[in-house]
C-alpha positions as CSV (number, residue, x, y, z in Angstrom):
1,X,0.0,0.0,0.0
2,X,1.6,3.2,-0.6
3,X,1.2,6.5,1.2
4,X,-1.1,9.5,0.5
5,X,1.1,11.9,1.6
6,X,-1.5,15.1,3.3
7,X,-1.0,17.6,1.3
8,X,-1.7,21.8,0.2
9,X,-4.9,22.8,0.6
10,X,-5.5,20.2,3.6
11,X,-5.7,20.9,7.8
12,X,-2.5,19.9,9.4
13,X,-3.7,17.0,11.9
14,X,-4.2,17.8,15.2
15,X,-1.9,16.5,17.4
16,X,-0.5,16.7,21.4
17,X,3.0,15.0,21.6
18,X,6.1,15.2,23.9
19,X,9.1,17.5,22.8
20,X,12.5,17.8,23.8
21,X,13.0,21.8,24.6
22,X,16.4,21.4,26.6
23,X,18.6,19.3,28.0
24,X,19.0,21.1,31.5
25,X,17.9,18.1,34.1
26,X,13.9,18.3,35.3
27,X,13.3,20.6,32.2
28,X,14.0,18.5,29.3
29,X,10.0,17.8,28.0
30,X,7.3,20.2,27.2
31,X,3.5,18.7,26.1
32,X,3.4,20.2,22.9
33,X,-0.3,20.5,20.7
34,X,-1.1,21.5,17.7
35,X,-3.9,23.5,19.4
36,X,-1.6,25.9,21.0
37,X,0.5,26.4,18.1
38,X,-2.9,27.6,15.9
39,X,-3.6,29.7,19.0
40,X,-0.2,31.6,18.6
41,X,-1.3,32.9,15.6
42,X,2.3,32.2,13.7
43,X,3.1,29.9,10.6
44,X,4.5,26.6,11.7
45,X,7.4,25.0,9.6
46,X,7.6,21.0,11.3
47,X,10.9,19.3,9.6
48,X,10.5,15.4,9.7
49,X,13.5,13.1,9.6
50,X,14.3,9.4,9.5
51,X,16.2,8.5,12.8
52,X,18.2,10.0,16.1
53,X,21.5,9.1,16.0
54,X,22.1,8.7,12.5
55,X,24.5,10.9,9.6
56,X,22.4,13.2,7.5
57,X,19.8,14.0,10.3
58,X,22.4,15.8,12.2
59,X,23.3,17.9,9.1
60,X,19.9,19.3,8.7
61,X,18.8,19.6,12.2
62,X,22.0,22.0,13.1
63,X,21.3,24.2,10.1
64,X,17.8,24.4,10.6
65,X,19.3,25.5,13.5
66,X,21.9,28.2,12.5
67,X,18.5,29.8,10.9
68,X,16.0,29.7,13.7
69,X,16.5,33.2,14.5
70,X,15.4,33.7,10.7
71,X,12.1,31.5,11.0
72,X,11.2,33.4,14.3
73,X,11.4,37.1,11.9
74,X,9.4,35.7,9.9
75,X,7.0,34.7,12.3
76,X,7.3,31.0,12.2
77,X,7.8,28.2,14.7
78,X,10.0,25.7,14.1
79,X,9.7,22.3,14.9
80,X,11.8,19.2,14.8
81,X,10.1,15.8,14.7
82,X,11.1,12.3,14.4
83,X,9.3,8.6,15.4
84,X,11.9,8.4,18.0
85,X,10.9,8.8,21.7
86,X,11.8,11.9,23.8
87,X,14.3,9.8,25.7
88,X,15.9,9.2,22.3
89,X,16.2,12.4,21.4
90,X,17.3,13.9,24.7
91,X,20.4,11.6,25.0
92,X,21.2,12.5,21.0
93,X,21.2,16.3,22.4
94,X,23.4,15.6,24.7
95,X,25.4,13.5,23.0
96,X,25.9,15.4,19.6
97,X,27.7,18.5,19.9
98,X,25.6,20.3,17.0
99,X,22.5,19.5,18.8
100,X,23.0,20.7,22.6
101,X,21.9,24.3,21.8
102,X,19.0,23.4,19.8
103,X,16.0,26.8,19.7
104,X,13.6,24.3,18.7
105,X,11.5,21.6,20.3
106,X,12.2,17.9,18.8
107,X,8.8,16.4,18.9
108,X,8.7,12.6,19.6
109,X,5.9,10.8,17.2
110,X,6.5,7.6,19.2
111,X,2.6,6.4,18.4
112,X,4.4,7.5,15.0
113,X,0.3,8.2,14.6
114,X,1.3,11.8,13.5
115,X,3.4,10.5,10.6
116,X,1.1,8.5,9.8
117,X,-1.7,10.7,8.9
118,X,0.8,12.8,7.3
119,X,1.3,10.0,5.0
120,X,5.3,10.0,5.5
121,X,5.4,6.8,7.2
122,X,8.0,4.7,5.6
123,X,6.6,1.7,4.7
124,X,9.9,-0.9,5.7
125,X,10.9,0.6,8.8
126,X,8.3,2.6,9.5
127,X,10.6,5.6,10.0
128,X,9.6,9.2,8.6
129,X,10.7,10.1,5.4
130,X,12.6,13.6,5.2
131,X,9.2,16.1,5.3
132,X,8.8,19.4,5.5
133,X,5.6,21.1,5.9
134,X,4.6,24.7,6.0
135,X,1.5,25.7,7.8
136,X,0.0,29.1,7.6
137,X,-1.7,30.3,10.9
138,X,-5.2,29.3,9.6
139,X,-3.4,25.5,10.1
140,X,-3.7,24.9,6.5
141,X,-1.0,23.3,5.0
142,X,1.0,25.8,2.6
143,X,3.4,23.6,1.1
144,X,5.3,19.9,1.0
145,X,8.8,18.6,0.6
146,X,9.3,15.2,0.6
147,X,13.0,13.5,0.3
148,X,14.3,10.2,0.3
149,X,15.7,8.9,3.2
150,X,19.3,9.4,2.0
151,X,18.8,12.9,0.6
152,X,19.1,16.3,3.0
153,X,16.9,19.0,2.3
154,X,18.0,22.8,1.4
155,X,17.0,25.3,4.5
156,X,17.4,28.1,2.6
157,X,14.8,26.8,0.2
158,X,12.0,26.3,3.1
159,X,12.9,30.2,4.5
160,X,12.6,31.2,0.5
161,X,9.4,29.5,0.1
162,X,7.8,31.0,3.5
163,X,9.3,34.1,2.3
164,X,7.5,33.8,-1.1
165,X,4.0,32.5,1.0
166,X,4.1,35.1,3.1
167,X,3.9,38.1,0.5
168,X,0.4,36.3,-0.8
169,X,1.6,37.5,-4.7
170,X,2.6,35.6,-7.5
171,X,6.0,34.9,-6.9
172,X,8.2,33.9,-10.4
173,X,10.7,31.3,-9.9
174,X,13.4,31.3,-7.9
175,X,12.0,34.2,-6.3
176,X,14.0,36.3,-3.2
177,X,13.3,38.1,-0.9
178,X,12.9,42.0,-2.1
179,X,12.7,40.8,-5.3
180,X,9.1,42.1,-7.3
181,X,6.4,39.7,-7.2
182,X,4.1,39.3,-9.9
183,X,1.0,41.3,-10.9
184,X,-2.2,39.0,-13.2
């Protein structure tokens, strides 16, 4: 059976999960829902990958990273997510040196039911493929990149896509910041 992977246009499921938000001790987890993120009112960008302790996740993760600051001016939460469980990804925190100072949460889809609806699922291990979803404040998925497991995504290209949702013009491609938009 192969996955219908949610898409633009649809609601992004609801959801309450654990997240990782530090790795002080008695601080580590926060009960994160998808309620309180439409309440804030901001654009949520979730970035899936396949496993903790792996060699490409850490790649993406730390430059989603170096570019937090640059979701937040934009009005955006980011959020990292994974099947793993929040014990999982606590010890990879404070195990990998790229990953101590995390701004994000790390959301732990252990029921891996959130995946699931999202269609990501891998269907062999049952390990998220490499997704990135965009999510205006409505909660209304914006926009969908899907990689295979082995492939990293391009940061740059999620804060250039937000950048081009956000206006709500016609955007040409490859499109930048500051550049003109389109008038029909």
């Amino acid at each position: 059976m192969k996955n219908v992977i949610l898409s633009v246009g649809s609601e992004f499921p609801e959801f309450k999960k654990t997240a990782v938000v530090s790795i002080e001790k008695g601080k580590e987890f926060y009960e994160l829902s998808s309620e309180e993120l439409k309440n804030s009112g901001k654009w949520m960008v979730m970035f899936w990958w396949p496993k903790d302790f792996t060699f490409v996740c850490p790649t993406e993760i730390a430059e989603f990273n170096k570019h937090a600051q640059d979701f937040a001016d934009r009005d955006a939460v980011l959020i990292g997510a994974s099947t793993d469980s929040e014990f999982v990804h606590a010890a990879w925190r404070r195990d990998h040196e790229d990953l101590r100072g995390l701004q994000f949460p790390m959301l732990a889809d252990t029921s891996k039911s959130l995946a699931e609806e999202l269609g990501i699922l891998e269907s062999n291990e049952k390990v998220a493929y490499r997704a990135t979803y965009i999510v205006d404040p409505q909660g209304i998925v914006r926009w969908v990149s899907l990689y295979d497991l082995s492939v990293g995504r391009s940061v740059k290209e999620v804060l250039r896509v937000l950048d081009a949702l956000q206006t709500d013009e016609l955007c040409p491609c490859n499109w930048q910041k500051g550049e003109a938009t389109l008038t029909a």
